[in-house]
C-alpha positions in Angstrom: 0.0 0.0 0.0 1.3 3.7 -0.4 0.6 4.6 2.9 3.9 2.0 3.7 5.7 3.6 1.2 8.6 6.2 1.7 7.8 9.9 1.0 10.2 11.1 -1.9 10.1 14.3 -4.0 12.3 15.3 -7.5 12.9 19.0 -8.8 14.8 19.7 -11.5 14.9 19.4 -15.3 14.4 16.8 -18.0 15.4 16.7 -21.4 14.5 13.7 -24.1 15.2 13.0 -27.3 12.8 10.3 -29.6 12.7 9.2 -32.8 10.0 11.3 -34.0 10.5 13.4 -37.0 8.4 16.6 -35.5 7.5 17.2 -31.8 6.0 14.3 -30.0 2.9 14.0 -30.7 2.3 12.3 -27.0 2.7 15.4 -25.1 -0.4 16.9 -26.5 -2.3 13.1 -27.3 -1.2 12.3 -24.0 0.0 8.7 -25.4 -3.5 8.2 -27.6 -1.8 9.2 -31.0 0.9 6.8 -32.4 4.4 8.5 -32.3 5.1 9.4 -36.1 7.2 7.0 -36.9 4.2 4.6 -35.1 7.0 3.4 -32.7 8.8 5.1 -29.9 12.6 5.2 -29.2 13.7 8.0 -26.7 16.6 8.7 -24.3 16.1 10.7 -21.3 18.6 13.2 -19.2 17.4 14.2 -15.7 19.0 16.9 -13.7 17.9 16.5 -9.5 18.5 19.8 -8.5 17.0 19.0 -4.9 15.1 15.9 -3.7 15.2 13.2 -1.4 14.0 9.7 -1.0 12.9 8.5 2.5 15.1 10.9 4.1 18.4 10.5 2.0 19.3 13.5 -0.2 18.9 13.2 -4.2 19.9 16.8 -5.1 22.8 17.3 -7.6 22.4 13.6 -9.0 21.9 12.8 -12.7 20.1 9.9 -14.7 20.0 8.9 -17.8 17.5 6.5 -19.2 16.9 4.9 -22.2 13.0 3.9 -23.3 11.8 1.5 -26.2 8.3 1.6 -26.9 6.5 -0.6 -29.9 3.5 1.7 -30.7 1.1 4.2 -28.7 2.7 5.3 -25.4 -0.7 4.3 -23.8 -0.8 0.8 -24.6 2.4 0.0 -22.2 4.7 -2.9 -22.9 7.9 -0.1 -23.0 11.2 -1.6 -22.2 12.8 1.2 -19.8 16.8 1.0 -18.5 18.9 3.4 -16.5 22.3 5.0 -15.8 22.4 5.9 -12.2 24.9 8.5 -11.2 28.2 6.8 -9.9 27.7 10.1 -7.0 25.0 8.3 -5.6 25.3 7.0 -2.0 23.9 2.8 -1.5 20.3 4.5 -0.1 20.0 6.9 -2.9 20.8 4.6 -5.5 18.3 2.1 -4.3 15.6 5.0 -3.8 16.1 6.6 -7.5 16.0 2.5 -9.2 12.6 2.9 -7.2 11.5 5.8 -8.2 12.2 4.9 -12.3 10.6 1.8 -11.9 7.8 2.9 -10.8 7.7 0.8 -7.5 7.9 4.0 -5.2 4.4 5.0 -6.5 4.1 8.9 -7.2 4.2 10.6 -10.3 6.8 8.1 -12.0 4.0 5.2 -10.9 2.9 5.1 -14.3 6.3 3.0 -15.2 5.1 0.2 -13.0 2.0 -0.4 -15.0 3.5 0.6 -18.5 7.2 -0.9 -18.6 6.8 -4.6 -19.3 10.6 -5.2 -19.2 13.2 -3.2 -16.9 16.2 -4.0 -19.2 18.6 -3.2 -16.1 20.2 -0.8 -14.3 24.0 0.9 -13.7 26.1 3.2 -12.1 27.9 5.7 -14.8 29.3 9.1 -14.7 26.4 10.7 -16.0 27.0 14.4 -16.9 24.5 16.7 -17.6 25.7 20.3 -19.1 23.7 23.5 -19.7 25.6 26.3 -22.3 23.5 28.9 -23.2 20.1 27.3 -24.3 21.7 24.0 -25.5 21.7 21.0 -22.9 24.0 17.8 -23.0 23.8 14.8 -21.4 26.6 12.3 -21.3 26.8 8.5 -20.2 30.2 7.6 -21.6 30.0 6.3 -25.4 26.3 4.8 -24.2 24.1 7.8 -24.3 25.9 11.1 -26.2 22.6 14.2 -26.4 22.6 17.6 -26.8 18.8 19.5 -27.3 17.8 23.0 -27.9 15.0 24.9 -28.3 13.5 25.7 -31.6 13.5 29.0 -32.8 10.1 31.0 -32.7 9.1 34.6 -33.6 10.7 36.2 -30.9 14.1 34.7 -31.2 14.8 35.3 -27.2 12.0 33.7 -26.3 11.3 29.1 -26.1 8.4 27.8 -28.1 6.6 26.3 -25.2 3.6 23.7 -25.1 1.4 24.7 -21.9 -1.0 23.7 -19.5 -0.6 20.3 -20.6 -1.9 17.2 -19.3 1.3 15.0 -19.8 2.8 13.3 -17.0 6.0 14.5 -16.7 5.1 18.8 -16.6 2.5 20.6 -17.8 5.1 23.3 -19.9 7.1 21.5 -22.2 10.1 23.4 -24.6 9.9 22.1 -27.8 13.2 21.2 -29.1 15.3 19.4 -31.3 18.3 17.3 -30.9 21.8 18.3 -32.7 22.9 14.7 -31.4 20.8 11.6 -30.3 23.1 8.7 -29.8 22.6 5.9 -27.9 24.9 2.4 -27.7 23.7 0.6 -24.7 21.7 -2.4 -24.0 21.7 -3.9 -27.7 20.5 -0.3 -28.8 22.2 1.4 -31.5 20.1 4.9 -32.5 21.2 8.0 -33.9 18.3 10.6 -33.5 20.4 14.0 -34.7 17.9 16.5 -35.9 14.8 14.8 -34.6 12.4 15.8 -32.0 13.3 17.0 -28.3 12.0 18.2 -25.3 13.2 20.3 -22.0 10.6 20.7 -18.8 10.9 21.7 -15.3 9.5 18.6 -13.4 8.5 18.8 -9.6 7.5 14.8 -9.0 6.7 13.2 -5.7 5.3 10.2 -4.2 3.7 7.5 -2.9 0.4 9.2 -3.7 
């Protein structure tokens, strides 16, 4: 039951990276429409600026996952895996594989019920860089991104989707990816140029 799970909470920001050719069509379908190439292939960077799970401190930690998904997000059966920072003390570690499984309840719940396979889990120096607008995140040769927003009429400022529905913010920056490459866990994608993403997430759980 929730009630005898730990408390945990996540702020900070997410970028992601998919094999669509335009933006996602998910974030606004919220999973109903099929992802335009009907299939779904995605990496994700997460930045904790502050959190904690059951007590033991998550801020400054990075993760990097990657997610394979055969057709419409809503239909589950994704395949999920993650890259837990090598920073990460025994209880954090154990409270963020968790929390991206799903099994701490909470906003990330949803991968319980939707991810049909965990593929696995490791520790990595996972690096996630902010210059200017562009982000980066690096897993060694496994996961090598860099997103930024797409230009708009006002050059200085994001084209943002808001007041959204989706799970993981309701203001997502539409972006695009000037490298998507992912070697890890019999993956091999190269997503340069396709669609990206950037929100501010603020998760918590068990309920």
């Amino acid at each position: 039951m929730a009630d005898d799970l730990p408390e945990w909470a996540i702020k900070g920001e997410l970028i992601l990276n998919c094999n669509c050719t335009v933006f996602c069509p998910c974030v606004v379908s919220l999973g109903k429409h099929p992802p335009t190439e009907g299939y779904c292939q995605a990496w994700v960077g997460i930045r904790i600026d502050n959190g904690h799970y059951d007590g033991e401190d998550l801020g400054g930690l990075n993760i990097g996952m990657i997610m394979d998904i055969p057709g419409n997000m809503a239909r589950g059966n994704w395949k999920a895996a993650a890259y837990i920072d090598e920073r990460a003390t025994r209880p954090a570690y154990d409270g963020l594989i968790r929390i991206f499984t799903g099994a701490a309840r909470g906003t990330t719940g949803l991968f319980g019920i939707m991810v049909s396979e965990f593929l696995g889990a490791e520790r990595a120096a996972v690096n996630y860089e902010t210059e200017g607008k562009k982000r980066r995140l690096m897993v060694g040769k496994k996961i090598q991104g860099e997103v930024e927003p797409i230009g708009g009429a006002d050059p200085g400022t994001d084209v943002v989707v808001s007041n959204t529905g989706y799970w993981m913010g309701p203001d997502v920056t539409i972006a695009r990816a000037g490298k998507g490459r992912v070697r890890a866990f019999g993956r091999v994608w190269d997503f340069d140029g396709r669609s990206a993403e950037i929100c501010q997430i603020d998760w918590h759980g068990p309920r």
